[in-house]
C-alpha positions as CSV (number, residue, x, y, z in Angstrom):
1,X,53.6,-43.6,-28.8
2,X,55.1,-41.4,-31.0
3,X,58.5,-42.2,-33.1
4,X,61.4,-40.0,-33.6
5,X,64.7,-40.9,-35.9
6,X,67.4,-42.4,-34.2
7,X,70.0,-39.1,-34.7
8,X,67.4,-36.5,-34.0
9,X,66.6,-38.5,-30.5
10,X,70.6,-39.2,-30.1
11,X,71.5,-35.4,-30.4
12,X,68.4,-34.5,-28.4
13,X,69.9,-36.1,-25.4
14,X,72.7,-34.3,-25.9
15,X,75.8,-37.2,-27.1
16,X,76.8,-35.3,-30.2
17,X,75.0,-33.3,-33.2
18,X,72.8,-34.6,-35.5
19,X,75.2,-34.8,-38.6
20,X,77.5,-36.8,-35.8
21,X,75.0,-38.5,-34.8
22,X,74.7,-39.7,-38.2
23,X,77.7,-40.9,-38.3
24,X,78.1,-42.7,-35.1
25,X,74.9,-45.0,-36.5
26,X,76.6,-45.2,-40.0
27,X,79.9,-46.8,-38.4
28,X,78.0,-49.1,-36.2
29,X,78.1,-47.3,-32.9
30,X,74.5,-47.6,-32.0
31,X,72.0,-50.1,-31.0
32,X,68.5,-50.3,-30.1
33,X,67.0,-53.1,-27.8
34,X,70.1,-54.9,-28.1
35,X,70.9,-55.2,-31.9
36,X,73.1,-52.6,-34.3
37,X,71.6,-50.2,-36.1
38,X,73.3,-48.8,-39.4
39,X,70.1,-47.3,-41.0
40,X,69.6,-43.2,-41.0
41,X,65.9,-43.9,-41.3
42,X,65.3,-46.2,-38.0
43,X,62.8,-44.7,-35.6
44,X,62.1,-45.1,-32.3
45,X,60.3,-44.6,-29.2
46,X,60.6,-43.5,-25.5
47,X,60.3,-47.4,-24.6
48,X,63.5,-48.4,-27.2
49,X,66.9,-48.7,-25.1
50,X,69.3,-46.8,-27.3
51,X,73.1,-47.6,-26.3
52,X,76.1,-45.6,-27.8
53,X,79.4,-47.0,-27.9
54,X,78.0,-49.3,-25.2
55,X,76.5,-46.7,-23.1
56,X,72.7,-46.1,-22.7
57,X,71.2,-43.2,-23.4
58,X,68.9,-41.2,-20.8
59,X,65.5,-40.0,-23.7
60,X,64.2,-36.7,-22.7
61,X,60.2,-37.0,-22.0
62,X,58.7,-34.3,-24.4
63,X,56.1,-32.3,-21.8
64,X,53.1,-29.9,-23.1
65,X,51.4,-27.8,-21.2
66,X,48.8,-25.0,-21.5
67,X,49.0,-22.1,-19.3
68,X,46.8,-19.3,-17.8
69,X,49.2,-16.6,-17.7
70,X,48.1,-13.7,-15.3
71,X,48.9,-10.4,-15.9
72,X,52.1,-9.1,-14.5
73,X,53.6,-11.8,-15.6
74,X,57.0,-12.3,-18.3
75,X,57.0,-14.8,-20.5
76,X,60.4,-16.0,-20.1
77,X,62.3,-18.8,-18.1
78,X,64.1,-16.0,-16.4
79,X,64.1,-12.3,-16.0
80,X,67.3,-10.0,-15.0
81,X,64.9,-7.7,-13.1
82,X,63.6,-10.3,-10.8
83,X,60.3,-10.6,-11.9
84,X,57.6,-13.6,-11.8
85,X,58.0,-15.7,-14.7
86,X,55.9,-18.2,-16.5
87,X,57.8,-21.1,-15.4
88,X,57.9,-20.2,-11.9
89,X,54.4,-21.6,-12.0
90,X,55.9,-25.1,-13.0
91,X,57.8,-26.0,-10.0
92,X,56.5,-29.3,-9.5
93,X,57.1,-30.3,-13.7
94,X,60.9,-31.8,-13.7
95,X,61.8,-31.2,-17.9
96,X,63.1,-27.9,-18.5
97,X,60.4,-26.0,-20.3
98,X,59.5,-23.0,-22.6
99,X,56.8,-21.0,-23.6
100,X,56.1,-21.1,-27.0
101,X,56.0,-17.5,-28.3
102,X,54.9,-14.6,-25.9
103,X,52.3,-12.4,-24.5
104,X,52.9,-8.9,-23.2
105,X,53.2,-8.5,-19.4
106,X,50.3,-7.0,-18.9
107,X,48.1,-9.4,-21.1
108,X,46.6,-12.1,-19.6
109,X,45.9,-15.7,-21.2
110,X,46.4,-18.9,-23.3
111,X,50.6,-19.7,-23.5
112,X,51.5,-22.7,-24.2
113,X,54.8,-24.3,-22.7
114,X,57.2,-27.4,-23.9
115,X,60.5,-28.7,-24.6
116,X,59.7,-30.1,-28.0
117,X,61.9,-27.8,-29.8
118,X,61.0,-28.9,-33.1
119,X,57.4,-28.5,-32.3
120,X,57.6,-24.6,-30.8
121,X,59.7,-23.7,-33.7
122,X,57.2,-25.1,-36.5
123,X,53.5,-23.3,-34.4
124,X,56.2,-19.7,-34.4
125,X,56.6,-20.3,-38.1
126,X,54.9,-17.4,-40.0
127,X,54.4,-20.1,-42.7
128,X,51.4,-22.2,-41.0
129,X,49.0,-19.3,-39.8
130,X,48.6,-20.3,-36.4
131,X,45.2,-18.6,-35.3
132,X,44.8,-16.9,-32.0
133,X,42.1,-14.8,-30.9
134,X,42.3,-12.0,-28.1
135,X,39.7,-10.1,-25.7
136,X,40.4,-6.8,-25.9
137,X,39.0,-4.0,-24.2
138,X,39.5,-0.7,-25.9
139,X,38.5,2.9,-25.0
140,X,35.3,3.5,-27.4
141,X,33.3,2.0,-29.6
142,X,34.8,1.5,-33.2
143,X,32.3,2.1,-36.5
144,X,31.6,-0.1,-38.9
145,X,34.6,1.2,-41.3
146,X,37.3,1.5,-38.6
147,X,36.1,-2.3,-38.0
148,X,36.6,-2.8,-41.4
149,X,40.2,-1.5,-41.5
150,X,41.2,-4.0,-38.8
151,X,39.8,-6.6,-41.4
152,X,41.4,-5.5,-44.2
153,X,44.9,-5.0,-42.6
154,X,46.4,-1.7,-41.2
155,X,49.9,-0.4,-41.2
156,X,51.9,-0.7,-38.1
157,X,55.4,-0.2,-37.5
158,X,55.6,0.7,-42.0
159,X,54.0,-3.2,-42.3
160,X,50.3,-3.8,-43.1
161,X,48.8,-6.6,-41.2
162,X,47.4,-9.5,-42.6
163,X,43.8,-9.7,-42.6
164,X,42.0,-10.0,-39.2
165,X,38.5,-11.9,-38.1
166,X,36.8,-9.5,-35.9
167,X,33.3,-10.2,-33.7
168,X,32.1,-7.8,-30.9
169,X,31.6,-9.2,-27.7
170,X,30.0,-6.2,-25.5
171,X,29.5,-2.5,-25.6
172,X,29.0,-0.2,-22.3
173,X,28.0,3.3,-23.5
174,X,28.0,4.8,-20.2
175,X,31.9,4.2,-19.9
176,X,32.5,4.5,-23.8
177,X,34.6,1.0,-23.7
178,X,34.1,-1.8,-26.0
179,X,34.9,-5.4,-26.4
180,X,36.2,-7.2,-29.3
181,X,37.3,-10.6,-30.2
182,X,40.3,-10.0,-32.7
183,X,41.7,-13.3,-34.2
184,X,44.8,-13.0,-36.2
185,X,47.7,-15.0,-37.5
186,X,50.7,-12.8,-37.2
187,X,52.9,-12.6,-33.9
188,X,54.3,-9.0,-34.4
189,X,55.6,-7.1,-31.5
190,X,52.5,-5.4,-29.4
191,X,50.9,-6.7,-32.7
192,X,47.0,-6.2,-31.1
193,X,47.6,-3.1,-29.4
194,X,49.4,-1.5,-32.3
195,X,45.7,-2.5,-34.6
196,X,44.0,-1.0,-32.7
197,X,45.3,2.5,-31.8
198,X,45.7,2.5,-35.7
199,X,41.8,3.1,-36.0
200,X,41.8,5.4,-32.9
201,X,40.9,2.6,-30.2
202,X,43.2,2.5,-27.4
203,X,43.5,-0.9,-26.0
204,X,42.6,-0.7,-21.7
205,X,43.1,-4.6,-21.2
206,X,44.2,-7.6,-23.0
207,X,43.6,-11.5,-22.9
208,X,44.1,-14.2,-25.7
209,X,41.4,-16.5,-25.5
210,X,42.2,-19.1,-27.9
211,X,45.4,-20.5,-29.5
212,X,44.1,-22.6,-32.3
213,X,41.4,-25.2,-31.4
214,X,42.6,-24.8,-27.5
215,X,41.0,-22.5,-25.1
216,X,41.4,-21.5,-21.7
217,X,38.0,-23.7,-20.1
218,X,38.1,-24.8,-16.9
219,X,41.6,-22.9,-15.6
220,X,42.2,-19.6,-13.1
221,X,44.8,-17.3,-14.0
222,X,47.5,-19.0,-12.8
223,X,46.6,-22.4,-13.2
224,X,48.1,-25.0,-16.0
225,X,47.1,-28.7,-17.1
226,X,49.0,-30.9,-19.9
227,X,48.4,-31.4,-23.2
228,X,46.4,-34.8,-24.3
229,X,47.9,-36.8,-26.6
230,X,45.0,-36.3,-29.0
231,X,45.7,-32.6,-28.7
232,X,49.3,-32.3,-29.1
233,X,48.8,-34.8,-32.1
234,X,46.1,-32.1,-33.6
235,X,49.1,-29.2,-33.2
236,X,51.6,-31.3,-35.0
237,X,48.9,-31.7,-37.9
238,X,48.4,-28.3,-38.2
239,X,52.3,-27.9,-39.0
240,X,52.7,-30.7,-41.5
């Protein structure tokens, strides 16, 4: 079961700030199971009864889910326009979720969704190199040295690109298409797209495959299942 200081979890369910939060535990306003609690560094758990200034406080249940997001599909919690949004999937999950990050509305693929705040905000961090890897399917069939530009970094938007792992998956030379697993690190705006028509390689369609170590096995488009404890533990190592 995983423990969380007493201010962050106080603030979280919404009583005050943390830096108030603080002090309410400091002035002997809080207990846990029963007894005060004076010290900033107490932890606890979903199972701890937390009262404040005599009232209990209702913890939020941190949900994580991984998504098969179709195509035509915004990755938002709400859209002015009326489209279909990610969590309209979700109806059936209580917590008010999030995706973390994006994908396009026309790309298809892994998203993942939560309310840990602190958790979304570390994977978006430029800082730990998050790894995803997309499908894409791109009119042609790139040489070896346009390849190797895509490796090295190319400019888009006056910004070279941090170096990219590139594989092919399949070539059809009737229709003059390829497929290539691109796996970069970056979350840049139209970031895959914009690599690719850098070489001269237009990309047709568009699906991330993996985020991190998780993939997309055993889910339609459409389709999500939550995080296992194992895995959600893995994500938080990878942002330590």
């Amino acid at each position: 079961m995983t423990k969380e200081r007493l201010q962050k979890v106080i603030a979280q369910a919404g009583i005050a700030s943390r830096r108030a939060a603080e002090k309410l535990i400091m002035a002997g306003k809080v207990r846990v199971n029963g007894n005060v609690v004076t010290e900033l560094g107490t932890k606890v758990t979903t199972a701890d009864l937390i009262q404040v200034n005599g009232r209990a406080i209702e913890q939020q249940k941190k949900d994580y889910y991984l998504f098969y997001k179709p195509r035509g599909v915004i990755s938002a919690v709400s859209d002015n326009k009326g489209r279909k949004v990610v969590t309209d999937y979700f109806s059936a999950v209580k917590e008010r979720i999030y995706p973390i990050g994006r994908l396009d509305y026309d790309t298809s693929g892994i998203l993942l969704l939560t309310n840990d705040g602190d958790l979304a905000n570390h994977l978006m961090h430029p800082r730990f190199k998050i790894e995803k890897t997309y499908l894409a399917k791109v009119e042609g069939i790139p040489s070896n040295e346009e390849l190797k530009k895509l490796s090295r970094g190319v400019l888009i938007d006056g910004k070279k690109t941090s170096p990219a792992k590139v594989k092919k998956f399949s070539i059809n030379l009737s229709k003059q298409t390829s497929l290539w697993l691109l796996t970069i690190h970056e979350g840049r705006n139209h970031q895959v797209k914009k690599m690719f028509a850098a070489i001269g390689h237009p990309v047709i369609k568009l699906k991330r495959q993996n985020y991190s170590f998780l993939d997309l096995a055993g889910l339609m488009p459409g389709q999500y299942r939550q995080l296992s404890h194992q895995e959600v533990e893995q994500l938080k190592k990878l942002v330590k």
